[in-house]
N, C-alpha and C positions, 0 to 999 in steps of 0.2 A: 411498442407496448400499448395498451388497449388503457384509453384515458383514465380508470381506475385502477391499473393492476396496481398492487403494495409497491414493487421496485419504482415505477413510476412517483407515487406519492410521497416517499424517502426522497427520491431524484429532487423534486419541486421544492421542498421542503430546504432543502442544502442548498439549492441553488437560487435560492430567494435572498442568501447574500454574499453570492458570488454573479460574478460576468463568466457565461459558459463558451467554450468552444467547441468545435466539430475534429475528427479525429480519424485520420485513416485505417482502417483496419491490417492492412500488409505491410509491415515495416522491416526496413534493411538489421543486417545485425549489428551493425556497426551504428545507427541510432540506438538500439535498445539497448547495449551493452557498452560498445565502447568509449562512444560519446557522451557515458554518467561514470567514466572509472572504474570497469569493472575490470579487474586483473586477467589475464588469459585463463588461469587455473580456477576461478572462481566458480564455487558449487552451483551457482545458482547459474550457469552457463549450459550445462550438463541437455544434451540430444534428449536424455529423458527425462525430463522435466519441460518441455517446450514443444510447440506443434513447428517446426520448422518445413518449410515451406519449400527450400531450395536450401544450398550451401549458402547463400548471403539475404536470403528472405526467410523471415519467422512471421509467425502470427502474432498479434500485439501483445506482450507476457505483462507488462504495466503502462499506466499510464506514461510515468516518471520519461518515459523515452520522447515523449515530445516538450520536456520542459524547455531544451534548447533551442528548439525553431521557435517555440510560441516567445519567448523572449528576446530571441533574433528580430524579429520582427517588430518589437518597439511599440507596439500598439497599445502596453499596457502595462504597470508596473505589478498588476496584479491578477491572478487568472485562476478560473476552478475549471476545469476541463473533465467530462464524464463517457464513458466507453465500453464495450465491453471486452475483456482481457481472454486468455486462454492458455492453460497453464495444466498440463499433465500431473496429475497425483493422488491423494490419496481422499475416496471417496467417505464420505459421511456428513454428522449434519451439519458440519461447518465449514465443510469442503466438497468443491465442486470444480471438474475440469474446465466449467466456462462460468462467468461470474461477471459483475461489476463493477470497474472501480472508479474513482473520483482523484482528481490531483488538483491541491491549493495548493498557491504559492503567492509571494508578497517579498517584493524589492522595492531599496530605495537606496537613491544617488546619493554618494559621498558628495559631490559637487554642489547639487543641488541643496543639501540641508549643512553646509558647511557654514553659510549665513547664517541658517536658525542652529546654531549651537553644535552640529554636529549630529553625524546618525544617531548615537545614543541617547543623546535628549530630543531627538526628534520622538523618535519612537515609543520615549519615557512617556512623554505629551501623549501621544494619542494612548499610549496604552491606559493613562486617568480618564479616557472620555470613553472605553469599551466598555461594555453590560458586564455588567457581573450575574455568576449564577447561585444558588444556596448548595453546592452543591459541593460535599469533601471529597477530593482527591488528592491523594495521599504523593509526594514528590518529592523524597529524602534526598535524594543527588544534587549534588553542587554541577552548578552550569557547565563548568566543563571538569575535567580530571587527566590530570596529565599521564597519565601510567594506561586507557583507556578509551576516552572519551575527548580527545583530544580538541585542543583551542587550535585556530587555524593560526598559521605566522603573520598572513597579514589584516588581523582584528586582532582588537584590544577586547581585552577582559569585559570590560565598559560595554562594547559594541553587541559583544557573545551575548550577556546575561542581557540585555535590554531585547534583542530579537531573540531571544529563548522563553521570555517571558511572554512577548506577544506571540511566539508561534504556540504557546500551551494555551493562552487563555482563546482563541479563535478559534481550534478544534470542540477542543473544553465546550464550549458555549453552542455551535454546533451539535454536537454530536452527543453529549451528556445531556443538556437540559433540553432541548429538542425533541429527544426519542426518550430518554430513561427518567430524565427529573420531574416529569409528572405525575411519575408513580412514585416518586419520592425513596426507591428501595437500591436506586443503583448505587454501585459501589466502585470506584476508579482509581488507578495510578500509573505516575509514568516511569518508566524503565530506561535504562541506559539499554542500549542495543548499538549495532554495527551498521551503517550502511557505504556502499562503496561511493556514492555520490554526495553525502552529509558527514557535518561534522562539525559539534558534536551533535549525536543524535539520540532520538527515545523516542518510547512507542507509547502510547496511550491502553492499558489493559482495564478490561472489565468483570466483575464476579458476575458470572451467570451459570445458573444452574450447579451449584457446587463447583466448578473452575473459574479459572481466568482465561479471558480469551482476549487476543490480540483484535484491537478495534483498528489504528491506525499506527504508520510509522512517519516519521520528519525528521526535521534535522535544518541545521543552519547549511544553506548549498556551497559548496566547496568553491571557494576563489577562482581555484582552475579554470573549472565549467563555464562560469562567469566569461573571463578572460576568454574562451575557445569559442563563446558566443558574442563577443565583439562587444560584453557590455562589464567590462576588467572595472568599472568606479561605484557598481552596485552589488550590496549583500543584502541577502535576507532569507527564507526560510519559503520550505516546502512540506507537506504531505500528501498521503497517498491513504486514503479509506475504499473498504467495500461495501457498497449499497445493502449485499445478502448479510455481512455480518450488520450493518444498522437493523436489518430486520428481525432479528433472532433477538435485539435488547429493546426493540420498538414497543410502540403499541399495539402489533402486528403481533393475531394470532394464528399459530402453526394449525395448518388443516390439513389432513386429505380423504378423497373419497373413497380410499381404496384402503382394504384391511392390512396390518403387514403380516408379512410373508416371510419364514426363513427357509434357505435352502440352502446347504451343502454342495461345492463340486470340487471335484479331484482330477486329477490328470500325473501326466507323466511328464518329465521334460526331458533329454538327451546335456549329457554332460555342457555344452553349448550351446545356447539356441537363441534368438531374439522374434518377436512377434512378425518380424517383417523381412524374417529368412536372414541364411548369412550367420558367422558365426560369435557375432556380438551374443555374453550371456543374457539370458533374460531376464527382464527386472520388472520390480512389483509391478513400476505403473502401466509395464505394456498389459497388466492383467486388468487395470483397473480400466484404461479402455477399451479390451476386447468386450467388457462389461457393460459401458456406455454406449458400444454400438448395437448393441444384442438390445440392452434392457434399457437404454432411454431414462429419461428422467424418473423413471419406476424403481431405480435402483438407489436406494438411502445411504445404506452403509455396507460396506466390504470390505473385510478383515480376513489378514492372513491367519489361521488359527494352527496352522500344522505344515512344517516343512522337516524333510527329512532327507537325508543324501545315502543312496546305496552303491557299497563299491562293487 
């Protein structure tokens, strides 16, 4: 990226209090998927929704899939790692097949802070010496909920709500007053949500533009993972943001030099068909890259408006 582009100056900006790393682009499916708990039936597994590369190579779909090596490696209890992702779906102006994303994360040894009082008043402690921002975000949910949002078995209540509090106010702080709290008009809250490698977990939403739009997801990282990366005596909390969605609540204004443009196209399709031959049916998003490869970053939005079935 070209030492001014906007992506670039978001990049600098988030990574001014984090430690960054470097990030392969080719990754197995077995780091991207199975080694963060992703069930075999999981939606978010699905041929179409991903650039899959071979049967056991994808292209990188998030950060989140190198949470386990980078912490394997011991180098650091804490890490912001930024990349860029690629991810089959549905085109408009908040969504793009290739994009950028960011992954924080933040551990600490039971062992190690068992002398200063234990993880929870470790964490209590630094959480009175973090910045605060003026900024309301709204966060009705109790730290965890059992029917949902589940406590892990091996944390205490104590453990959960103390690194749930630090993983909301470090994004918070970030990502709110950073980009939106200068203009004083943003508006925030966080969400109970699902993820297969957190828990509990919630996402961070913003009002922009008459909706809410998903800024970031975290979550306290699942024991498991932990333990599968040789580090079973430490918890604590990850997330995962997109650089394109920080720029959409930025101080980053939308431009282009080119007027828009609508255009209608129709076709036919044969009772079974898939973009790439073969009798897989065809689905939205093989339309939305035949799209990307024809019309290039020229294309904003694309909407199904009219489907119909003749027998």
């Amino acid at each position: 990226m070209e030492r001014r582009w906007p992506k670039l100056l978001i990049l600098e900006d988030i990574e001014s209090c984090f430690r960054r790393g470097n990030l392969p682009i080719l990754v197995s499916v077995h780091h991207c998927f199975d080694s963060l708990g992703f069930p075999i039936d999981h939606p978010g597994m699905s041929r179409t929704d991903h650039y899959y590369v071979s049967e056991d190579t994808i292209l990188r779909t998030f950060t989140s899939e190198h949470h386990a090596d980078t912490f394997r490696s011991g180098t650091s209890d804490g890490f912001l790692s930024s990349a860029d992702v690629y991810r089959l779906g549905t085109i408009d102006r908040s969504h793009y097949p290739v994009f950028h994303q960011m992954e924080g994360a933040r551990m600490w040894s039971c062992r190690e802070c068992k002398a200063r009082g234990g993880i929870a008043g470790v964490i209590k402690y630094e959480v009175e010496g973090m910045p605060r921002h003026g900024i309301d975000v709204e966060d009705p949910n109790p730290p965890f909920y059992e029917m949902r949002n589940l406590l892990q078995v091996e944390h205490t209540p104590d453990e959960a709500q103390a690194v749930g509090v630090h993983l909301r106010l470090c994004p918070e702080h970030i990502n709110l007053e950073e980009f939106g709290g200068e203009r004083g008009t943003i508006e925030g809250g966080w969400v109970e949500v699902y993820f297969p490698f957190t828990s509990p977990s919630c996402e961070l939403d913003v009002f922009w533009q008459g909706n809410w739009l998903e800024l970031l997801g975290s979550g306290v990282v699942l024991q498991s993972l932990q333990k599968s990366t040789s580090i079973p005596d430490k918890l604590g909390w990850a997330f995962g943001v997109g650089l394109e969605r920080e720029g959409e609540i930025s101080r980053l204004v939308s431009f282009s030099t080119f007027p828009h443009y609508y255009n209608n196209v129709a076709f036919w399709l044969p009772s079974s068909s898939s973009a790439a031959g073969g009798q897989m049916p065809f689905h939205e998003n093989d339309m939305m890259e035949i799209v990307i490869n024809v019309a290039g970053d020229l294309a904003e939005d694309v909407k199904l408006v009219f489907n119909k079935q003749y027998l």
